[in-house]
N, C-alpha and C positions, 0 to 999 in steps of 0.2 A: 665727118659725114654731114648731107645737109638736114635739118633739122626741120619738120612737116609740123605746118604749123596746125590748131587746131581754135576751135570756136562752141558756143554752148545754144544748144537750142532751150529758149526760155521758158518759152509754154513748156514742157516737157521736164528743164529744171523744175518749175513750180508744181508738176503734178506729180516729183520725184519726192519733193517736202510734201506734200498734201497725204502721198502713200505713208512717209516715215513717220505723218502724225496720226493717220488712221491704224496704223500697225501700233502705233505708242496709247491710242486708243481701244485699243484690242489688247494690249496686252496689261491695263490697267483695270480692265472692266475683266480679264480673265484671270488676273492676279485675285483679285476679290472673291470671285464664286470658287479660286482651289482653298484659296485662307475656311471660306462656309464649309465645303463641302469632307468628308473623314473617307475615309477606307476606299473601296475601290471607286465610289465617286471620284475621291480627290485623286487617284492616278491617274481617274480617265481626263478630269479634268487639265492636270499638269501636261499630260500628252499634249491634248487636243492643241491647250493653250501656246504650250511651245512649240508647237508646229508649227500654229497660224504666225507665232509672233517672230519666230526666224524666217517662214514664208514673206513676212510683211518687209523686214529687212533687205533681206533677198531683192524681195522685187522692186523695192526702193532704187536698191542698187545698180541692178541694170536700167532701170528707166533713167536712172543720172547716166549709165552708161552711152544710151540711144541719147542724151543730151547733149554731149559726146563726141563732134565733127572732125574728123581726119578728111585733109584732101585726097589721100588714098582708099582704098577698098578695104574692108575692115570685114571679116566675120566672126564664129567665133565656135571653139573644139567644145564640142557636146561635151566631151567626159568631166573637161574641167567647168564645163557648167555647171552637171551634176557636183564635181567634189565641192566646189563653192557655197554647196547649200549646207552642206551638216555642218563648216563649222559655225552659221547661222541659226540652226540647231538648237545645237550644244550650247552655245552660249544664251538663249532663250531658256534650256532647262532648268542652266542653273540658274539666272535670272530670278524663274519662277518658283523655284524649288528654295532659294534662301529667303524671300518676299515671303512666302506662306508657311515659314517656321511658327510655331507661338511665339515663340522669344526670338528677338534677331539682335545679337551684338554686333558691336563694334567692328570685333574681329571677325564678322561675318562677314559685312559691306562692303572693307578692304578687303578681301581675299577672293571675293566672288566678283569687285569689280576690276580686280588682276584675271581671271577667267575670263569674263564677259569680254573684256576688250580684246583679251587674245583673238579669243572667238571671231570678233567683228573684224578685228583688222586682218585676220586669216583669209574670212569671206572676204576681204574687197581683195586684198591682194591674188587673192587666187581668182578671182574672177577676172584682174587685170587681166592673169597670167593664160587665159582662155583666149584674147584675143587676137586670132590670127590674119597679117597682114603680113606686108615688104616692110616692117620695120622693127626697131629695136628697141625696149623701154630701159631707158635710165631712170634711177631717184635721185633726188635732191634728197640727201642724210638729214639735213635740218630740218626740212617739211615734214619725209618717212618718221623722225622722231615727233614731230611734233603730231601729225596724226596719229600715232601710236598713243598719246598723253590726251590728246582729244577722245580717245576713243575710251579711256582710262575715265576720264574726266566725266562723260557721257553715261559709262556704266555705271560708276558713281554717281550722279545725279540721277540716273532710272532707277534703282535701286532703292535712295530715300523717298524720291516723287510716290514711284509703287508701295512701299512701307505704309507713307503718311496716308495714301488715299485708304488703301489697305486698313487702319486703323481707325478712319474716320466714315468707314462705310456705313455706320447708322446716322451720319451725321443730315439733315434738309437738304443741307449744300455739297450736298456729295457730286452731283452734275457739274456744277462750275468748276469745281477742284478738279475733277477727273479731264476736264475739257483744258482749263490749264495748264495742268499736267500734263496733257498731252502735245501740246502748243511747244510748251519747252522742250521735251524729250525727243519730240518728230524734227524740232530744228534744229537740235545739238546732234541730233543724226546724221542728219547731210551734212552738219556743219564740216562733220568728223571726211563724211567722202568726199564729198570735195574740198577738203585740205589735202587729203591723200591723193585723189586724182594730179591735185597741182603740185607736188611732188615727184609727178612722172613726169617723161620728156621723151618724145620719138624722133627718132633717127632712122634713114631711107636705109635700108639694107637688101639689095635686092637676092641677097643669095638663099634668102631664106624661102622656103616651100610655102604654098598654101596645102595645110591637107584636106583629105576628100571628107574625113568624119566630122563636118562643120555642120554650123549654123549661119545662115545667112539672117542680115539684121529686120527683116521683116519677121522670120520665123520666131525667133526669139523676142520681138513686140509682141507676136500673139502669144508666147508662152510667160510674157510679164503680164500681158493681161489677164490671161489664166489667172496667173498666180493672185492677182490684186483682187480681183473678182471673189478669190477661192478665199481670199483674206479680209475681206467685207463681208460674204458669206459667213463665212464659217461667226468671224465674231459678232456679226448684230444679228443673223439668226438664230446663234447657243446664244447669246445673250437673251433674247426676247423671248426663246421657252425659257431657260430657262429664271426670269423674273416671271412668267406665269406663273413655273411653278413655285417660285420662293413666293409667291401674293398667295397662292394657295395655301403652302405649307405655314405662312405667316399667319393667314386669316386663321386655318387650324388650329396652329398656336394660341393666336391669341385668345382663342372660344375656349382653349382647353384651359389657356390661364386665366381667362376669367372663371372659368370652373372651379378651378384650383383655388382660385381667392376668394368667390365667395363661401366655399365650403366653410362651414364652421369645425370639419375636422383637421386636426391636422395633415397636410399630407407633405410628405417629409423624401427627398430625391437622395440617395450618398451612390459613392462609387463602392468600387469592390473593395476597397479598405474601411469602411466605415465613416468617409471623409462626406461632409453633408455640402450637397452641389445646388440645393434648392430648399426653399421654406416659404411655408407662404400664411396670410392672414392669421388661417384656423390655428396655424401654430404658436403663433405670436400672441393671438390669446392666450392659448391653452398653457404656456411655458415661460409668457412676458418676457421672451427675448424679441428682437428685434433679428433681422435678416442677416444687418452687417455684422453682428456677432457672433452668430456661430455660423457662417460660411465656412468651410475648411474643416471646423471643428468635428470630433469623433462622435456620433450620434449617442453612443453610449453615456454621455455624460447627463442625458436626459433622464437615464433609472439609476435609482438607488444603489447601492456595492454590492448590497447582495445579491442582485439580477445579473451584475455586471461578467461574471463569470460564467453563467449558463448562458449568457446574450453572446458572448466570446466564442466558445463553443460552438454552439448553431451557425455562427456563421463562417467556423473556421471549415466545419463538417460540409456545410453548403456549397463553398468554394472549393472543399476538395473531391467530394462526388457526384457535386450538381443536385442532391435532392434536399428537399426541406424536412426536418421535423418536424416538433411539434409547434413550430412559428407559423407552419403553412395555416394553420389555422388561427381563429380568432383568441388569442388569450386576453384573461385580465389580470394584468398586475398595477404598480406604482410606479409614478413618474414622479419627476423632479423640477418642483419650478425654477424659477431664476433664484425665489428666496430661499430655497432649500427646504420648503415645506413639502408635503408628499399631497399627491393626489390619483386616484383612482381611474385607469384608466384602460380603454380596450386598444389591444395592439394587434392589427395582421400586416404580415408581410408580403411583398411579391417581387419578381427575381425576372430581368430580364436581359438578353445578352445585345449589347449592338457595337458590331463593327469589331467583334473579339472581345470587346471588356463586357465586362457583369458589372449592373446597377440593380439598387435596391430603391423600392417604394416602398416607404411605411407610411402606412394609416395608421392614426392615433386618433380617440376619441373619448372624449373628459366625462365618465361615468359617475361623475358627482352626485348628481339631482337623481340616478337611477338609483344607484347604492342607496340613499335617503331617502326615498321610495321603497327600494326591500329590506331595509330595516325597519321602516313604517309597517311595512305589513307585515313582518315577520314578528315584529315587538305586538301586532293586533292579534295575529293568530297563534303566536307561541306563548306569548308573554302575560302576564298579568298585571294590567293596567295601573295598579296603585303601586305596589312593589316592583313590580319588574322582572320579579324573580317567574319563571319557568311556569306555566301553567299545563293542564291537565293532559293537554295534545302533547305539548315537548317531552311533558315526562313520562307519559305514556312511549314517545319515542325511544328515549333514553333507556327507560326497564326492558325494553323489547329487548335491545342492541345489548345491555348488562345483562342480560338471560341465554342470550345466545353465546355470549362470551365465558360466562360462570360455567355453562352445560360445558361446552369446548373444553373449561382448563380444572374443571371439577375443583371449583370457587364457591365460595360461601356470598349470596347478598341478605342486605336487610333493609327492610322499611322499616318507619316510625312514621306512625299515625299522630299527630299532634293537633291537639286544641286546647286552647287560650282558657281557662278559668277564672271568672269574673270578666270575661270582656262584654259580654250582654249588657251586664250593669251598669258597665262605666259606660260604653256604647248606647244606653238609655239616658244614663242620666247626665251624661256632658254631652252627647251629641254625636254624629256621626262624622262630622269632622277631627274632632280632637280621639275617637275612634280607629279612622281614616292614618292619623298621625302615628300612634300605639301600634297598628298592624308593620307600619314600616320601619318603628325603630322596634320591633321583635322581630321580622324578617332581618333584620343586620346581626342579629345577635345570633339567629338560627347558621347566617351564611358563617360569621364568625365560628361557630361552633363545628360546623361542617368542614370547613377547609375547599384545597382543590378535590379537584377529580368524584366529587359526591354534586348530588343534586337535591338544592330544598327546591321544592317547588309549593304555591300557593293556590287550594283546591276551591278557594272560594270561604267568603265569610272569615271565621277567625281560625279554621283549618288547616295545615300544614303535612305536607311528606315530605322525610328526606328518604333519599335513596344512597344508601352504603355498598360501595364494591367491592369486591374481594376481603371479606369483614368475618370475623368470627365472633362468638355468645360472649366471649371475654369484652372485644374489643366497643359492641354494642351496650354492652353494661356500661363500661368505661365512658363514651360519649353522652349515653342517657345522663349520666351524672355531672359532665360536663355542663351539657342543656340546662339542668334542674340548678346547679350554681348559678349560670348566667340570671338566672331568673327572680335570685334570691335580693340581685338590686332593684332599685325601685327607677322607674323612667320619669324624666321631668320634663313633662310636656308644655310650654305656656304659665310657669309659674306654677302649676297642678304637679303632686307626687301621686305618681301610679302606680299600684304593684298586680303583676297580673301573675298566673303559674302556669306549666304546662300541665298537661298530663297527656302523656305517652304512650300507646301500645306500640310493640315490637313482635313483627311477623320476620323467619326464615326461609331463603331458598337454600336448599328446595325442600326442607322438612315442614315446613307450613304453605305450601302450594307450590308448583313450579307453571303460573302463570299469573300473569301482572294483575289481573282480578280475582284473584283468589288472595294474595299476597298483602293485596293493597283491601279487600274487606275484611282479611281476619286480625290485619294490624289494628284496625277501625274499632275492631271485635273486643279486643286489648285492651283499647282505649277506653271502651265504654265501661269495661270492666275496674279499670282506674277510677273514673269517676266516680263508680257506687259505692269504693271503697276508700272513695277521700277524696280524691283528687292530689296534683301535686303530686305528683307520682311516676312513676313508669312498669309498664307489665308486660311481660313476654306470651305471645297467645300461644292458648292452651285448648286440645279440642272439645272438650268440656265447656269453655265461652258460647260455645256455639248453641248449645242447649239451653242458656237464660238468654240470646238477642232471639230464636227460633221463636220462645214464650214471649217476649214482649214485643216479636211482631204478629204475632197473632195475635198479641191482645189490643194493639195498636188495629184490626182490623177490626177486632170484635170493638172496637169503642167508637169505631166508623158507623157500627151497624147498631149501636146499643142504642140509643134514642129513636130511630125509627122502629125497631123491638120492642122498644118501652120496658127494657130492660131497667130503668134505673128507678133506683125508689128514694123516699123522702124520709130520714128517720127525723124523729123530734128527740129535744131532750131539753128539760125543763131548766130553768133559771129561777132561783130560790133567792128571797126576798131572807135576811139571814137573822132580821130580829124578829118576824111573825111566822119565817117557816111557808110564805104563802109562793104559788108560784105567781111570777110577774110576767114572765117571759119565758119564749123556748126559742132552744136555734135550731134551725135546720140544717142536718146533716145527709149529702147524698150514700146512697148504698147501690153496689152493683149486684144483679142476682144473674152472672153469670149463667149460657144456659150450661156448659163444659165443668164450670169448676166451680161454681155453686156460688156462695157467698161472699163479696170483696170487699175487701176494707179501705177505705180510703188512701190509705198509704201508700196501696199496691198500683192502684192506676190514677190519682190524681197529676201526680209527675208525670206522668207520661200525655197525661190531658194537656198539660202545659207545657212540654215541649212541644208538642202537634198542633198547639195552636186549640186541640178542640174544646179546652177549657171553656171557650166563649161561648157556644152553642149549650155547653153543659151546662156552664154557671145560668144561661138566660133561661135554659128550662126550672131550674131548683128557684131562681128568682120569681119566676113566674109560681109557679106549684105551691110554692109558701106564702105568696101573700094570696091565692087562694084560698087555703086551706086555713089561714088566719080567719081571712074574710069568711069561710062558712061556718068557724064557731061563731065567729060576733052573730052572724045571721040564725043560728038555733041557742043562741039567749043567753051565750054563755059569759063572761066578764071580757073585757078587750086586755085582747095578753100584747109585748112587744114581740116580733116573729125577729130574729139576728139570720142574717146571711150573710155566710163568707163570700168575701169580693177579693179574686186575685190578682195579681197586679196586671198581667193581661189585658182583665176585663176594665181596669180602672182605666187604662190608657186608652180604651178604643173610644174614636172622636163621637160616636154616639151612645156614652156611657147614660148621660140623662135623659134622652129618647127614650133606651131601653128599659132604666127605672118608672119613669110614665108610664110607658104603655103597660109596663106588669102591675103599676097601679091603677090604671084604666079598668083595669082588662077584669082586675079582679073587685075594682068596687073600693079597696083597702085605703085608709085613712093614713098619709104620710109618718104620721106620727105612731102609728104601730108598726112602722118598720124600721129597723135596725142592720146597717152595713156597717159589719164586721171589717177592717184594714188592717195590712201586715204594717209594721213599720218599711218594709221595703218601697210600700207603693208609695210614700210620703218622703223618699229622698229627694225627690225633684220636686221641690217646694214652690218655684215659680211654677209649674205647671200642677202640683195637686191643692195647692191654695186655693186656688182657681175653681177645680171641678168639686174641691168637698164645699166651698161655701154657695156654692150653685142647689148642691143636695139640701146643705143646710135650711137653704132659705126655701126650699121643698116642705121644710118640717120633718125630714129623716134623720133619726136617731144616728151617730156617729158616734165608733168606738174604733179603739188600735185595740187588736188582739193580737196575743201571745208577748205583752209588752214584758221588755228586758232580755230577746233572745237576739234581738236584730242589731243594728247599730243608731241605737238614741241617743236621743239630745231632749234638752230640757227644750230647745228653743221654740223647736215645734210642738211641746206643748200650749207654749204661750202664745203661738201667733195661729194657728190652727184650729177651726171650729169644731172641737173636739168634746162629747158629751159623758165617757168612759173609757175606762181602763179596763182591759183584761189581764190580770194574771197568768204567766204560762202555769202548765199544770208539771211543770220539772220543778220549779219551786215550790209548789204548793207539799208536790209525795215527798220530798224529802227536807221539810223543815224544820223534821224532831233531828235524824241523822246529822242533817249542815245545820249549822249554827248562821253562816254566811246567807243561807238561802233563806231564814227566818226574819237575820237584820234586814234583806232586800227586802220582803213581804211587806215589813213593817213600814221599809222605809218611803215601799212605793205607795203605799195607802195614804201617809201621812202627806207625800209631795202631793197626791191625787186631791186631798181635801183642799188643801192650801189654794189649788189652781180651780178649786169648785168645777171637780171631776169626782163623779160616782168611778167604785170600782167591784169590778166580781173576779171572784177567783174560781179559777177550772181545777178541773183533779180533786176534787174534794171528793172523799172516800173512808174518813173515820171523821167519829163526835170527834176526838180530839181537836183536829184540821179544825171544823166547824166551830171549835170554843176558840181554839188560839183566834179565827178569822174574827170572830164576834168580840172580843178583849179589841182587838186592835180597832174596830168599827169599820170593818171593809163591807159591803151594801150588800151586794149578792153573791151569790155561790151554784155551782154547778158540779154535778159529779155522780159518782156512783153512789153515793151515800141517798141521793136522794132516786137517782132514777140512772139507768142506763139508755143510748140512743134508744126510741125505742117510732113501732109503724103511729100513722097516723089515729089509727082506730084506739091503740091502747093508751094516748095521748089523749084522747077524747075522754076515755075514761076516768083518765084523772084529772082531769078539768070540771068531768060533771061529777066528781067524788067530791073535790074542794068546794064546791057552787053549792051541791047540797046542805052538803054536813057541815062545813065551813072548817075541817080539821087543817090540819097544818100536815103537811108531807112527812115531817121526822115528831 
């Protein structure tokens, strides 16, 4: 048959390559946004994509078609127009669908570009197969195979082109590649049809039909133009929303992740396994990893083992019924840095679903500085600033909480009231530092003593309670005794050996109150009761206590109101010159004429003047009264006697001790020298500081004596370096110096060192001739006692002043 020849119209080849580059253009820029976009985005995307980009093929292919010149009439059967396009299709799906895997192998490329080619060489040959005319298509087997391997060769090559661009889409140069790309891909496409076209060969046949369900080749120009139209369309219009919307979604992005980064908390992204998908600055402080380190990694390795199990939990429960526990909320536990150290931190969670999976957001935030903050203030308001140990608020808390517990399980508690014996002293005489120091290695010794589960707490000063739970009168005994050993060593503070003691009361719940202030004053009550009975000790309160603190705060109020009353009077009692018998001197002795209980002895309320402090108001009134009263015999003509006033150590230490001496000598007119301050040895332990104030008196011209000398703790040394004018003898040596033989070698011995240091001495308690010969044999100077006079008012002192002035007799 004769064989029709044929010719290519060129304009029309070139706009045949121009389509298969803009379809290769389309479908490289739609490859891209299915790889971005997850869930029904990406199907919608894969559709669209494959549509346009086997549209784009398609229409390629007939515009090579209309390229195309047969000297005969050429049209062409609708239905195989239509079937020519799906398998253009199909071969774009899978195209697009192996391109936007995450992972693409090897064995992906091969086997989808054995598909894709099927596809294409299907579309062209069935497109052939539309064209109806008077003639007949042969192939050339060599050409048919080789377009077949072109078209193989093509799919492969779009495939990698689409991958790379695919994988370099965040790259600057993503335009050029994509344009390259498409340069290559749209010419190895025609490459591929017209190799195939030139493998067919027409031959005249006139027996064959035209049928009537055709296309004529104008129709089918307008229905390629359609299609190219619809394929420029489709892809630079979805292109260009959507790049507004990825600059939008971008710009959001990036505002969120600058969020995220400068947070200083952590905020921490994982998926539904706990696998961590995002980390950002806060965290990289807060845990000193870095990002590319724990990517991947299971979030939990950031808490400690023993969170790791309830963190397990929660999140297994969350993924199995969607609600949160107790994560929904803000908690604080411990985190884990990189070095393995812990640190304190607030953790919430939040849970949200996209595209079918569940992701997790945790905030984390490094509660450091705030924890050191409520330890600050919790150590200010609970604690006691020198020790540490538990102060009055906390253990107030505590006994509430062990009162409600004891009542519940009908338990036995106990306090102890504890204070320090001799701590004043040492606390005076070294100082309030090396005091400071004493209070905190007795609190170690107290917690020592205590154990767990009890509470010492520290009430202030050298005060102590511990609170006992669930305790019995046995077990109480048994600790008091512990306490009282710890005690029995001495503490070595600075080179200094300290020994201080407790003394103890011990209150019961609920037989001695069942409330924390009842409990905690009648231990108090105990304790005071220890004291008068030695100290060093420990007592169980008794309701009987109640009946001598009841009288000594009443007399503590009556001794508030006694000087404005003028409740207090002045007894005298004469000081005997012991070789003439003459009086030399009297000391002044206060008396209280209560108005309740009549006449008080000094015994009864001077202690208690001295723990209240109002010793100083008292002593300044008897100081005043007595050189007075000195001064108004001198002034009715009587001989100048020396007046003695006890000074207590109180009074000694107050910064205006010599003020107040003045002005009582101002006041009354009285010549330094007829006054006489009586000193405990106590007030003279602290030698730098009463050196000081006695040779200030001294140099006054006021007489200086140590009374009650040999009961305190002496030393020779300050007699030698001390401006010191007399001794007194206590009066417990003197009554019993026929009885002790020891207390007479002391008499002797003290007189004999007194002369030696040219110090006069008097003895007190003298009360028989005998006392008064042994005194006189020895040559001690003066004497005091019943033998010559009892304390007696100023008016009967008077008397015997102007009995001796007269008559000139001697007392005894």
């Amino acid at each position: 048959m004769e064989t029709i020849s044929s010719t290519y119209h060129l304009s029309l080849v070139i706009f045949s390559i121009v389509i298969a580059i803009i379809a290769s253009f389309a479908a490289l820029d739609l490859g891209i946004r299915i790889h971005k976009a997850k869930g029904s985005a990406r199907l919608a995307w894969l559709s669209g994509g494959s549509f346009a980009m086997g549209m784009g093929i398609w229409s390629m292919h007939f515009v090579a078609m209309l390229a195309f010149h047969l000297t005969i009439s050429v049209t062409y059967q609708l239905s195989m127009v239509i079937y020519s396009i799906i398998p253009a299709l199909l071969a774009s799906w899978i195209a697009l669908s192996i391109i936007s895997r995450p992972v693409m192998r090897k064995s992906h490329v091969f086997v989808g570009a054995i598909f894709i080619a099927t596809g294409i060489v299907s579309m062209h040959y069935i497109g052939m197969e539309a064209m109806v005319m008077g003639a007949t298509i042969t192939y050339n087997p060599f050409l048919w195979a080789l377009s077949a391997i072109i078209a193989y060769v093509v799919s492969l090559v779009a495939l990698l082109l689409l991958f790379a661009v695919k994988m370099n889409a965040s790259s600057p140069r993503i335009m050029l590649r994509k344009v390259v790309s498409s340069l290559i891909m749209g010419v190895a496409i025609a490459g591929m049809h017209y190799t195939g076209m030139s493998a067919a060969s027409f031959e005249h046949d006139h027996t064959r039909m035209i049928s009537q369900n055709t296309l004529d080749s104008s129709l089918l120009a307008y229905l390629i133009g359609f299609g190219v139209l619809f394929v420029l369309g489709l892809a630079f219009a979805s292109t260009f929303i959507d790049r507004r919307f990825e600059n939008q979604t971008n710009m959001s992005e990036r505002r969120f992740r600058s969020v995220v980064e400068s947070a200083h908390d952590a905020i921490i992204l994982a998926d539904n396994k706990g696998a961590i998908i995002s980390w950002n600055k806060g965290a990289n402080l807060i845990f000193d990893y870095e990002e590319q380190e724990v990517i991947g990694e299971h979030i939990q390795f950031l808490f400690p083992e023993r969170y790791v199990i309830a963190y397990q939990h929660s999140m297994e429960q969350l993924l199995r019924t969607g609600e949160m526990n107790e994560l929904s909320n803000t908690i604080e536990l411990s985190g884990l840095r990189k070095d393995q150290t812990e640190l304190p931190i607030e953790l919430s969670i939040a849970v949200w679903k996209e595209e079918g999976n569940t992701f997790f957001s945790t905030i984390i935030r490094d509660i450091s500085e705030r924890k050191k903050a409520e330890d600050k203030i919790n150590q200010m308001v609970y604690r006691d600033p020198l020790t540490g140990l538990p102060n009055r608020h906390l253990l107030n808390d505590r006994l509430k909480h062990a009162l409600d517990q004891a009542h519940e399980n009908k338990q036995m508690i106990g306090i102890m009231f504890i204070d320090l014996d001799r701590f004043k002293y040492i606390n005076d005489t070294l100082g309030h530092a090396m005091g400071d120091r004493l209070l905190l290695e007795a609190s170690k010794r107290f917690e020592a003593s205590a154990g767990k589960g009890n509470t010492v707490s520290r009430q202030g000063g050298d005060e102590f309670i511990v609170l006992w739970v669930n305790t019995s009168t046995d077990e109480m005994i048994q600790k008091a005794r512990i306490i009282l050993e710890q005690f029995t060593k001495s503490f070595t503070i600075e080179e200094h050996e300290l020994f201080v003691t407790p003394s103890i009361g011990i209150s019961l719940y609920p037989s001695d109150g069942v409330d924390s202030d009842t409990l905690i004053k009648n231990a108090d009550t105990a304790m005071y009761r220890v004291k008068e009975l030695g100290k060093n000790n420990f007592q169980f309160y008794t309701p009987d206590m109640n009946e001598a603190v009841t009288r000594k705060m009443q007399m503590e109020i009556g001794l508030r109101k006694a000087l404005e009353r003028k409740e207090f009077r002045v007894y005298y009692q004469p000081q005997i010159d012991v070789n003439t018998g003459h009086v030399i001197g009297t000391e002044a002795l206060i008396r209280w004429e209560h108005p309740e209980w009549g006449h008080m002895s000094p015994a009864d309320f001077i202690p208690l003047a001295e723990e209240t402090g109002l010793i100083i108001p008292i002593g300044e009134w008897v100081l005043n009264e007595a050189c007075r009263q000195n001064k108004e015999w001198q002034t009715q003509g009587y001989p100048p006697l020396r007046m003695a006033v006890n000074m207590s150590s109180r009074q000694f230490k107050q910064s205006n001790l010599i003020d107040t001496v003045s002005n009582a000598l101002d006041l009354s007119g009285l010549e330094p020298q007829y006054l006489e301050l009586e000193l405990t040895e106590s007030i003279i332990q602290d030698s730098k500081y009463a050196i000081t104030t006695m040779q200030k008196l001294k140099d006054m011209g006021i007489f200086l004596s140590i009374d009650d000398f040999g009961t305190g703790y002496s030393s020779l040394n300050y007699l030698k370096h001390f401006p010191i004018d007399s001794l007194k003898i206590d009066q417990s040596f003197t009554r019993n110096m026929f009885e002790n033989t020891k207390d007479a070698a002391l008499i002797h011995t003290i007189i004999t060192m007194a002369h030696n240091l040219e110090l006069k001495v008097i003895a007190e308690g003298v009360e028989t001739e005998e006392q008064l010969q042994f005194l006189l044999q020895r040559q001690c100077n003066e004497a005091q006692g019943y033998l010559f006079s009892r304390p007696i008012p100023a008016k009967e002192m008077t008397g015997m002043i102007k009995k001796q002035y007269t008559y000139g007799d001697k007392i005894i």
